[in-house]
C-alpha positions in Angstrom: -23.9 -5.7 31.1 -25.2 -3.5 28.3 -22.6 -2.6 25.5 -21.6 1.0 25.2 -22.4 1.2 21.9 -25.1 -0.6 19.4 -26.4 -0.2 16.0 -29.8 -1.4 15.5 -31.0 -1.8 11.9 -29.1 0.9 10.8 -29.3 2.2 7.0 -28.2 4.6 4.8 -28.3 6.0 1.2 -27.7 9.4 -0.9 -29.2 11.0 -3.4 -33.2 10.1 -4.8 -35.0 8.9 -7.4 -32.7 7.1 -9.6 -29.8 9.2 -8.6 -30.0 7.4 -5.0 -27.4 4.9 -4.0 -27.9 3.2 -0.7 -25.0 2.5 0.9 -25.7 0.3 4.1 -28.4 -2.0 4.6 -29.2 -3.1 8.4 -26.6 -2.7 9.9 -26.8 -4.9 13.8 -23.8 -4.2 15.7 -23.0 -4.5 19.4 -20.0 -3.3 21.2 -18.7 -4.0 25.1 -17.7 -1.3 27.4 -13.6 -1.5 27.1 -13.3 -3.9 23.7 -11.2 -3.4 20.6 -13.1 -3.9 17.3 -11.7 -4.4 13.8 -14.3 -3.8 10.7 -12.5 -4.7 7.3 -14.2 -4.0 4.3 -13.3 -2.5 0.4 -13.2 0.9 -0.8 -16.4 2.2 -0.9 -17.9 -0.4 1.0 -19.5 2.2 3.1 -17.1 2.0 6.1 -16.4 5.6 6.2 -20.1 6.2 6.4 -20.6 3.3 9.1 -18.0 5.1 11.0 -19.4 8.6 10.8 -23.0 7.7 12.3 -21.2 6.6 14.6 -19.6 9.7 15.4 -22.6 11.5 14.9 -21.4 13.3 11.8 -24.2 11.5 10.0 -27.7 10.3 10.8 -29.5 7.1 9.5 -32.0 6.6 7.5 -33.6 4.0 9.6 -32.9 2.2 12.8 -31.0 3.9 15.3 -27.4 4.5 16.6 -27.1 4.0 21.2 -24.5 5.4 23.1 -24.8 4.0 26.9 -28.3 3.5 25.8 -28.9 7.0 24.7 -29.5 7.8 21.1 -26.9 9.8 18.8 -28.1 12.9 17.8 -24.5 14.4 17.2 -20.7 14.9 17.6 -19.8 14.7 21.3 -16.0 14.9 22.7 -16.9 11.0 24.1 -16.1 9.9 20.9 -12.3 10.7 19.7 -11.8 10.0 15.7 -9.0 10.3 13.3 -10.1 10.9 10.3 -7.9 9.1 7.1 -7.1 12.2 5.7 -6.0 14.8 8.7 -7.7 18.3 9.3 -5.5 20.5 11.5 -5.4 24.3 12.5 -2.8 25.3 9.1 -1.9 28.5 11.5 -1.0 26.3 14.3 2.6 24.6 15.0 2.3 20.8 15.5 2.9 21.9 19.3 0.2 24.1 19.2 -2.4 21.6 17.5 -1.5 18.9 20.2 -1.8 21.6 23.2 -4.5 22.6 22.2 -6.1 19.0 22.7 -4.3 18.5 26.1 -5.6 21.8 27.3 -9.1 21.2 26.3 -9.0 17.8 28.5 -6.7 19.2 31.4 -8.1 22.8 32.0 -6.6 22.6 35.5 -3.1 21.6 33.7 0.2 24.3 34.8 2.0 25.7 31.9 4.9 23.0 31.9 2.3 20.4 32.9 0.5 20.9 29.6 3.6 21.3 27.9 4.9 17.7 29.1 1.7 16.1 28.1 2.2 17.3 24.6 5.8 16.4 24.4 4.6 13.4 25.2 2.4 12.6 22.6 5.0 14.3 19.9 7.5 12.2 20.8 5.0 9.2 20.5 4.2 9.7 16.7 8.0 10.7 16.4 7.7 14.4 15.6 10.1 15.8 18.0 12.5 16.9 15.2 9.3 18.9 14.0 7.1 20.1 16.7 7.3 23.9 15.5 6.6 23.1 12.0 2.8 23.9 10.5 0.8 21.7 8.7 1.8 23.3 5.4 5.5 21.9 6.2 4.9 18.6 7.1 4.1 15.5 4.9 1.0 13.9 4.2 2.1 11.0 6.5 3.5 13.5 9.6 0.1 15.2 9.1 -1.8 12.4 9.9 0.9 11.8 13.0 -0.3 14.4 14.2 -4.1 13.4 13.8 -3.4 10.4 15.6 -1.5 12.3 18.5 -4.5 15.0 18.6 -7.4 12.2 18.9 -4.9 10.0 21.8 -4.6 13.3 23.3 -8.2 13.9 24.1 -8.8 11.2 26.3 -12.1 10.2 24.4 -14.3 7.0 26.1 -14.4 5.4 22.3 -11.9 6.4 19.8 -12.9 6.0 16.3 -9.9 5.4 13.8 -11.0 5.3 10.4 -7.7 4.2 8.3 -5.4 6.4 10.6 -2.2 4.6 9.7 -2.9 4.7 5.6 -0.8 7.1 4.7 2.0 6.3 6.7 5.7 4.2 5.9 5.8 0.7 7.6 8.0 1.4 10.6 5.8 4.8 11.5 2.4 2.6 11.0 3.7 -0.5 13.2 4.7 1.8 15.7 1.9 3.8 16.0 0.1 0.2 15.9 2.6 -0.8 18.6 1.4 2.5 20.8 -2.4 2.6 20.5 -2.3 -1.1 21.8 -0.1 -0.1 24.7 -2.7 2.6 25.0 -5.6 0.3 25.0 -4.4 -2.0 27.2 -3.5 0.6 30.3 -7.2 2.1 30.3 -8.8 -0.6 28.0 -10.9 2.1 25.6 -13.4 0.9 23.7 -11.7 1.6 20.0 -13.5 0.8 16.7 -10.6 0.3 14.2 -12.0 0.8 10.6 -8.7 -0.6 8.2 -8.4 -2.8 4.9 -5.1 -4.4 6.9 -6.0 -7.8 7.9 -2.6 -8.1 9.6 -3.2 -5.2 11.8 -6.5 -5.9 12.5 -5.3 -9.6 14.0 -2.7 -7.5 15.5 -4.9 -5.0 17.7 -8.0 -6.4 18.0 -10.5 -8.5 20.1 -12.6 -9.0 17.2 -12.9 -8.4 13.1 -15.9 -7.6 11.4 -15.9 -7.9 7.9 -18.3 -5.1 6.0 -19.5 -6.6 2.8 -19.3 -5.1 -0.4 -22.7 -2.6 -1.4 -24.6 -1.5 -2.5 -26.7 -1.9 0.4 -23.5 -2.9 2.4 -24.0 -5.5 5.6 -22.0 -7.3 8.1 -20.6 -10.5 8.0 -19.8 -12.8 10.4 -17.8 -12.1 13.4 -13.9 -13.4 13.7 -12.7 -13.5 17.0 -9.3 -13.1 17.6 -8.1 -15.4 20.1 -4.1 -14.4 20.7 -2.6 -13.3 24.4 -1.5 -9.8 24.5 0.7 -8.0 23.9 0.8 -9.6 20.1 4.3 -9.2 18.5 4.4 -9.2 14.6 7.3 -10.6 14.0 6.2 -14.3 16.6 2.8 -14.0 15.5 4.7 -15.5 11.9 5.0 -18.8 13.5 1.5 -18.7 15.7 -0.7 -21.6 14.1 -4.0 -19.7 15.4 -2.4 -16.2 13.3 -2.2 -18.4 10.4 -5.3 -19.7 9.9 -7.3 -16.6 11.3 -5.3 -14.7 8.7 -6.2 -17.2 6.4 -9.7 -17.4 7.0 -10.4 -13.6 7.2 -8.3 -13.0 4.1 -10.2 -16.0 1.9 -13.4 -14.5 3.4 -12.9 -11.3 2.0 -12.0 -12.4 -1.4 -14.6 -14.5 -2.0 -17.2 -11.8 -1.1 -15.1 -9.6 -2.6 -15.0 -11.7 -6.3 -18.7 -12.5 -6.1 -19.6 -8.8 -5.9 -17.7 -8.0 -9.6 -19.2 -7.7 -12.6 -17.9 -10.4 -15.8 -15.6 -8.7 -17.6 -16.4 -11.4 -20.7 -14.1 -12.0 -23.1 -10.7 -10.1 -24.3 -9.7 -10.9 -27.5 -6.8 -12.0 -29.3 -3.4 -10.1 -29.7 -2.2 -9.3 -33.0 1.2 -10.7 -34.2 3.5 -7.5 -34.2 6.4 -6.3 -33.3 7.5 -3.1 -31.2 10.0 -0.9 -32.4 12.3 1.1 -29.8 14.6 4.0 -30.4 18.3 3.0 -31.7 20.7 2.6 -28.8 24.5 3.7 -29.2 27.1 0.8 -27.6 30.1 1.3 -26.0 32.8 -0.5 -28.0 33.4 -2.2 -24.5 30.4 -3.6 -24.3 29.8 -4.2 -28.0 32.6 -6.9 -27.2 31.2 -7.9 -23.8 27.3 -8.6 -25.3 29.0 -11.4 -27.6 28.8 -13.4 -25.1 25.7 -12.6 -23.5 23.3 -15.1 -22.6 19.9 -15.0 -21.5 21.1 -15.6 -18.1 22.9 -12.0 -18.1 19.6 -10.6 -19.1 19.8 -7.5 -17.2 22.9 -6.5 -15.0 23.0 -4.2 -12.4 27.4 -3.2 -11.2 28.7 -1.5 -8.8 25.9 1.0 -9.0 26.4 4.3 -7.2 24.3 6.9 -6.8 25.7 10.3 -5.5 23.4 13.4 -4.7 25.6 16.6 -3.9 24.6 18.3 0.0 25.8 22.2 1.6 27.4 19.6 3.9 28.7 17.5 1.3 28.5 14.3 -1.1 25.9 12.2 0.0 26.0 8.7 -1.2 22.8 6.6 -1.2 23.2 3.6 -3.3 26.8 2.5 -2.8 27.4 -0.6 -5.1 24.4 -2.3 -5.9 25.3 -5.3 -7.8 22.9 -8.3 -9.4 22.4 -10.0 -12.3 18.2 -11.2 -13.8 18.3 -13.8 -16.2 15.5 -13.5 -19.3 12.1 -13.5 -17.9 12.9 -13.1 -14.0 10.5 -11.2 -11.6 12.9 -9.8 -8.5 11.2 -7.9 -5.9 13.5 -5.5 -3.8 12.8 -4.3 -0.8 13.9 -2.4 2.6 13.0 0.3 4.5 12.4 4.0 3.9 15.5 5.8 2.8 17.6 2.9 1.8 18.0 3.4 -2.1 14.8 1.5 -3.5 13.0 3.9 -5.8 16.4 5.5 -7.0 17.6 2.0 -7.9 14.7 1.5 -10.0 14.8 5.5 -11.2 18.1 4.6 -12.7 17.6 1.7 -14.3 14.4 3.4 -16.0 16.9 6.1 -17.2 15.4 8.6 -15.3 18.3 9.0 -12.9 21.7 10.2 -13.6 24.1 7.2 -12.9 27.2 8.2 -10.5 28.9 5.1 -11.2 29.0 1.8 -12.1 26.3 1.2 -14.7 23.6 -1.2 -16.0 23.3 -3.0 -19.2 20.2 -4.8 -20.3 19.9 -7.1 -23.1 23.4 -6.5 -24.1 23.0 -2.2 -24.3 24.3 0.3 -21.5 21.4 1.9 -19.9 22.0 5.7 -20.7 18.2 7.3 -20.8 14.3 7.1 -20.9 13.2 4.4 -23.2 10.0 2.8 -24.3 11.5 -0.7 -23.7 12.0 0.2 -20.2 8.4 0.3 -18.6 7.2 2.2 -15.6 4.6 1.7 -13.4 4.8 4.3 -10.4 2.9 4.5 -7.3 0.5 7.1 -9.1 -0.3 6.5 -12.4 0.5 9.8 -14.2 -2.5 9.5 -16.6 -3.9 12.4 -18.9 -6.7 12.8 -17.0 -8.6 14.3 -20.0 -8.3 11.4 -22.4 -10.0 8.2 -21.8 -8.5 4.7 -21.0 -8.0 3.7 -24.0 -6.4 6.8 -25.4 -4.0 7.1 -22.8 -2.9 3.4 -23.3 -2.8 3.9 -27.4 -0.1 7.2 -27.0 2.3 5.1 -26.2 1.4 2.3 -28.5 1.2 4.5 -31.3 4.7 5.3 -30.7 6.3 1.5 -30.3 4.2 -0.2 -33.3 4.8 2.3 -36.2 4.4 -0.3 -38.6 1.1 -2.0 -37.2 -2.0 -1.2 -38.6 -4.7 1.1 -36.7 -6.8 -1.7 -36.1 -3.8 -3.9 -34.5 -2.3 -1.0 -32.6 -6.3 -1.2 -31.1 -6.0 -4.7 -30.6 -3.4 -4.4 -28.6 -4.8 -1.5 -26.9 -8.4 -3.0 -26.4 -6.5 -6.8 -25.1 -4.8 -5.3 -22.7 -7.4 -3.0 -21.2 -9.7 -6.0 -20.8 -6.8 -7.9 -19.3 -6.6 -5.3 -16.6 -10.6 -5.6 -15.8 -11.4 -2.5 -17.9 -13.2 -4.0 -20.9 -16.2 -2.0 -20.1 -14.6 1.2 -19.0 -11.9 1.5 -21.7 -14.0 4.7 -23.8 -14.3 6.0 -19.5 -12.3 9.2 -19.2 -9.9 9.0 -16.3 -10.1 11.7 -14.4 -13.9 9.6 -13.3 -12.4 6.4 -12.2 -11.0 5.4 -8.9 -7.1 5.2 -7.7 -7.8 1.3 -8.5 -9.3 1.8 -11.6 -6.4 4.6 -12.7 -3.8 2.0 -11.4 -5.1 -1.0 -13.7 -4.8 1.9 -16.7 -1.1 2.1 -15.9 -0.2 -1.8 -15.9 -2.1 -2.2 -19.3 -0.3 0.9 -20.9 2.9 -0.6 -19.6 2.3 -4.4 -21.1 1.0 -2.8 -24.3 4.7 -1.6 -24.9 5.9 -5.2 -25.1 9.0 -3.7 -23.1 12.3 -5.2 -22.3 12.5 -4.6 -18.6 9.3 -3.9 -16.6 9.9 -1.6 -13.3 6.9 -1.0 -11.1 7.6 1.3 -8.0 5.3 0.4 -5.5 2.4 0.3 -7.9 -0.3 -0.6 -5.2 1.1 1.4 -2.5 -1.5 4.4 -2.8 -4.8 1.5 -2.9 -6.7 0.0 0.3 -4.7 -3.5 0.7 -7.6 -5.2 -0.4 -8.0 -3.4 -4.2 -4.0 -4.4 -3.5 -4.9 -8.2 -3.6 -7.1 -8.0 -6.5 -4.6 -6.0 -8.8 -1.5 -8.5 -7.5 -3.8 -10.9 -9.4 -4.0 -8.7 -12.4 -0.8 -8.2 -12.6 0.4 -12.1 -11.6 -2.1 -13.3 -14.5 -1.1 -10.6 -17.3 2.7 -11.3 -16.5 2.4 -15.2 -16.6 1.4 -14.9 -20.4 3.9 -12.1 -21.0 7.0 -13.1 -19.3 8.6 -10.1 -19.1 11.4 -9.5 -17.0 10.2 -7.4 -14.0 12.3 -5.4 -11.2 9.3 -4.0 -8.8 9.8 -2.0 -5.7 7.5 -2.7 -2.6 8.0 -2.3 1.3 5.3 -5.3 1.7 6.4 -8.4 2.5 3.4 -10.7 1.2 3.8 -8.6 -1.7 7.7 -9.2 -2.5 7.1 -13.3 -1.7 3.9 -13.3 -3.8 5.0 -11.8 -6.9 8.7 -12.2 -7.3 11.1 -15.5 -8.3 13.7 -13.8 -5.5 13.7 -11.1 -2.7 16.5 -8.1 -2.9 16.9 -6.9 0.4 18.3 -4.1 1.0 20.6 -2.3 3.8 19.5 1.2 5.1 20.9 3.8 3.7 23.0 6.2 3.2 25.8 4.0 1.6 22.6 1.3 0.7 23.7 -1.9 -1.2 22.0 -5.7 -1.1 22.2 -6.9 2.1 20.8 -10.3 1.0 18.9 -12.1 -1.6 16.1 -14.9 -1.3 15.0 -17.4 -3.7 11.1 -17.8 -3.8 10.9 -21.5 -4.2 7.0 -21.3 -5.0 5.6 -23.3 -7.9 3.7 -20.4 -10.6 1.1 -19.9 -11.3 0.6 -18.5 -8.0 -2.7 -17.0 -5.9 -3.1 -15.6 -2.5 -5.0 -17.8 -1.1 -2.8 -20.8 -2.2 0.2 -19.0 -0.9 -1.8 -18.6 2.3 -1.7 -22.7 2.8 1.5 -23.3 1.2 4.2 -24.9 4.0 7.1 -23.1 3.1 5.3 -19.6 3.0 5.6 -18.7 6.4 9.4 -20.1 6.3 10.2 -16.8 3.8 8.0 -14.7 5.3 9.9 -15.0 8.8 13.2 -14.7 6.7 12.0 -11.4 5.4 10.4 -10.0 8.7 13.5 -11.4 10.3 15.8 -8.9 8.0 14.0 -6.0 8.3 13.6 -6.0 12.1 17.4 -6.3 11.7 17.6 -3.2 10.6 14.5 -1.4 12.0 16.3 0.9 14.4 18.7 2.2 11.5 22.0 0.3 12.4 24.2 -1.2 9.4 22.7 -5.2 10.4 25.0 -8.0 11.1 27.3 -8.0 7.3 27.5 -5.2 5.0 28.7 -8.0 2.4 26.5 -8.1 -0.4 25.2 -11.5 -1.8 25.4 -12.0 -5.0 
């Protein structure tokens, strides 16, 4: 049986003379009639490019691209894709932009025939609540929804899904996963998944395809996927072949991944100075309560409320968050969308009003923005115009007013070349990539020396496998710092890799800890170690095992928190 689809010696570059950058090099690739392919590969790997001779958006340099044996010479409605950023009709409702898929496929459709079918699909990607919105009204993630629903709608022989789910939360992107498998397995399309998710690519596919780092980018070695369908996430945990294909895939990846960077050489010494943070009033209450402070009651979080007025009323989202970090401690808190995370954090970096309750840190009542509180955010918030290094030394300036201008670049230069930026530190921002902006943000945040370190789902806007590199960054720069560390994530590897104990927390409104889990991992830690490690899968189930609980919204089985 011939496949439906091969690539035969398939290249591709841009640009000439010594402006040229070739971005795939021979690229072999067969694909059966009815089979579910994964290709992994990092940003700028070239698997947006792979992908769109494949569409016929793009022609190759050399070799040649066969569709049932016929060459590609172009776009052809055959071929479905979802793009990973969405391009819909702005002057169109999301109705209208689905409909007008259905009715392209089912001329021969009634009125309330064609209507069903795109209720259908709407109420798939769960936009019901907002099927006469446009584009303009929707969110980055709906938008891409209703991509997704557009491309399904179509009916396409091969759908093409280049990072579909990317920019969507956890719960819409596993059910979406959850849906285009269903799909697949009714009329078994032949799908070509392009993702950086190792997980979902073990959990939709027949077989994942790694794409090597370019320049000159080429394929590695086929990983079958050898799992009965339908997979469920949450048993997969305890599947022995999941663990080591995950395993596998994921050490693959790295190494390829690590042998394609450049030395960074070496970074330096830090000079011996101290930071100096704005003068903080003290409640006479507290003045008597710190006397006794330990190390142990480094930073404590009571009865935290947080209370947003509504036309229909108070509405309280945190409802008495309570915890207590010794010196030094990493948490990790977690939970799904809407249940209190990010304004947890936003208060304890002063940016948030506190309702009531409070939260003292290192014996002072947390009562505004400060230095010695640290943010990391999901975007970095850089000047764009300065360079690396001078966005780092603004705030550095500021903390070390008695340190020389040679040690305030010390520190500046050390911590830069910590994050992997040793050569790119004089680079002005607004030309690096989101990884490259994001590794700017840690080292500004270190080079404060703070107190308390909050990171807000720092890697949430990078490709999971830039993720994996800067969790090392991060792991290596805080195991010589020590500083203590609240950071917000919704992924689970990420809370057990990082932190010294899991916050979980209940949905909200009213959102409070719902449970807390020690991390009983011996630092310093890695991925792949973590990977191999016998009780790793134990916490992982634990975690996957409380937010199912409370995937469908419902208040789980106690409200009790544990302290």
């Amino acid at each position: 049986m011939s496949p439906i689809l091969e690539l035969k010696a398939v290249t591709k570059s841009y640009g000439t003379g010594a402006a040229k950058t070739e971005v795939l090099g021979g690229i072999d690739l067969a694909i059966e009639d009815g089979e579910f392919v994964a290709i992994v590969g990092f940003s700028g790997s070239g698997k947006t490019t792979l992908i769109n001779l494949i569409a016929g958006l793009d022609m190759p340099d050399n070799g040649e691209v066969l569709l049932k044996g016929k060459p590609v010479t172009g776009p052809g409605p055959e071929r479905g894709l979802v793009f990973q950023s969405y391009s819909l009709m702005p002057w169109l409702t999301v109705l209208g932009n689905i409909k007008l898929a259905v009715e392209s496929v089912h001329p021969d459709f009634s009125k309330a025939e064609c209507l069903k079918k795109t209720q259908y699909y709407i109420d798939m990607v769960g936009l019901g609540h907002a099927a006469d919105r446009h584009p303009t009204e929707l969110s980055g993630g709906m938008r891409q929804r209703v991509s997704v629903a557009r491309a399904l709608a179509m009916n396409p022989d091969i759908l093409l899904l280049d990072e579909p789910l990317s920019a969507l939360d956890a719960l819409t992107r596993a059910k979406l996963q959850d849906e285009i498998e269903h799909i697949w397995s009714q009329d078994k399309k032949t799908v070509i998944l392009i993702t950086n998710d190792v997980d979902e690519a073990i959990l939709l596919a027949d077989r994942i395809i790694p794409l090597n780092p370019g320049p000159n980018a080429t394929l590695g070695p086929d990983f079958k996927v050898d799992m009965p369908r339908p997979r469920d996430r949450t048993a997969m945990n305890a599947n022995a072949n999941f663990k080591k294909l995950r395993a596998d895939v994921t050490k693959y990846l790295m190494d390829v991944g690590k042998a394609a960077q450049p030395q960074s050489g070496a970074e330096g010494t830090l000079p011996n100075v101290t930071p100096v943070f704005p003068d903080q009033k003290t409640p006479k209450a507290l003045v008597e309560a710190s006397r006794s402070h330990t190390n142990d009651r480094y930073l404590e979080f009571f009865n935290l409320k947080k209370v947003y007025p509504t036309p229909k009323g108070p509405l309280t989202v945190v409802d008495g968050f309570e915890t207590i970090l010794k010196k030094g401690e990493f948490i990790s808190l977690i939970g799904h969308s809407g249940c209190g995370k990010s304004t947890v954090l936003s208060m304890a970096a002063g940016l948030n009003s506190i309702s009531d309750g409070g939260i003292v840190l290192d014996g002072h009542e947390v009562t505004g923005a400060n230095p010695e509180r640290a943010v990391v955010f999901q975007a970095p918030n850089l000047y764009t115009w300065l360079t690396a290094k001078e966005n780092v030394m603004l705030g550095v300036d500021r903390v070390y007013p008695h340190a020389t201008k040679a040690e305030r670049q010390d520190i500046v230069e050390y911590y830069l070349a910590r994050v992997g930026l040793r050569d790119a530190m004089n680079k002005p921002t607004i030309d690096m990539s989101n990884g490259m902006k994001q590794r700017v943000g840690i080292a500004r945040a270190f080079a404060l020396s703070p107190k308390l370190l909050l990171l807000d789902e720092p890697f949430g806007m990078l490709d999971s496998l830039t993720r994996w590199e800067l969790q090392e960054v991060l792991m290596e720069v805080w195991d010589r710092t020590q500083v203590t560390t609240v950071c917000v994530t919704h992924d689970v590897d990420e809370a057990i890799l990082l932190a010294d104990r899991v916050v979980m927390m209940t949905n909200g409104p009213h959102a409070r800890i719902g449970k807390i889990m020690d991390v009983d991992l011996p630092r310093p830690r890695s991925r792949k170690a973590l990977l191999e490690h016998p009780r790793y899968y134990e916490l992982r189930e634990q975690l996957l095992g409380f937010l199912e609980e409370y995937e469908h919204g419902h208040k789980g089985k106690s409200e009790k928190a544990v302290a």
